[in-house]
N, C-alpha and C positions, 0 to 999 in steps of 0.2 A: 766837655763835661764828662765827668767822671763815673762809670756805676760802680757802686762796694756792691762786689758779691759776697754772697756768705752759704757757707755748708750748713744744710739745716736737718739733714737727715744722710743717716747712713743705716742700709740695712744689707742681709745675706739671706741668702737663698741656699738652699740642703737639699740632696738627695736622699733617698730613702737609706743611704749608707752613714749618711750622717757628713760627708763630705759637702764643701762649701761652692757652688756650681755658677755662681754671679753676686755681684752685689748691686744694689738701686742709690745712687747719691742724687740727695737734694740739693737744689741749690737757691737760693731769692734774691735779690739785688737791689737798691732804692740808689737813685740820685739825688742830686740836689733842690731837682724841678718837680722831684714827688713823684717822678716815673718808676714804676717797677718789672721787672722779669721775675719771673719762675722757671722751671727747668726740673725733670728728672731725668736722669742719665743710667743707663745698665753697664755695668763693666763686666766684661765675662773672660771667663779662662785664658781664653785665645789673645786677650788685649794686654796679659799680665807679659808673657816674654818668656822663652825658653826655660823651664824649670822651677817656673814661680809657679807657685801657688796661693790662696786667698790665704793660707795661714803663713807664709812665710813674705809675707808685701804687708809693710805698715798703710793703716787708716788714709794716710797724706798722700803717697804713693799712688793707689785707689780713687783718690781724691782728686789728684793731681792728671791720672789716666782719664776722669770722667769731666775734668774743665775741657780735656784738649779734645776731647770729641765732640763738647758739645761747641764750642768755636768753630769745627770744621762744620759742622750741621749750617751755622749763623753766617759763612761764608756761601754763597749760591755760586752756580756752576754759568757761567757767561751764556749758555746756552738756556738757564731757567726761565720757565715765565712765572712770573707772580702772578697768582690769583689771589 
């Protein structure tokens, strides 16, 4: 079975310089069986890559940085216990 995720929120965060210091992406997903996820995700400076910055990385890009972290979240570590 399949979930469609979908980006449902993009926002940014500013310092007092006016500079852009993270951004928060939303995310929601429905299946077929009417099950759904939610998710917000923070992307920050250090996740953008040598030289990048929030103004110089398109929306997708952003986008794209904040599915793959939140995948590694939804992967558990062999050693986790589920509570």
């Amino acid at each position: 079975m399949t979930m469609n995720i979908y980006r449902n929120r993009l926002s940014y965060d500013f310092d007092s310089q006016g500079n852009t210091t993270e951004a928060m992406v939303g995310f929601s997903g429905l299946n077929d069986a009417g099950e759904t996820t939610m998710a917000t995700i923070k992307v920050t400076q250090d996740m953008l890559g040598d030289g990048k910055t929030f103004d110089n990385v398109s929306n997708k890009d952003i986008t794209d940085l904040a599915k793959k972290k939140w995948v590694e979240y939804l992967q558990p570590e062999s050693n986790s216990v589920q509570q």
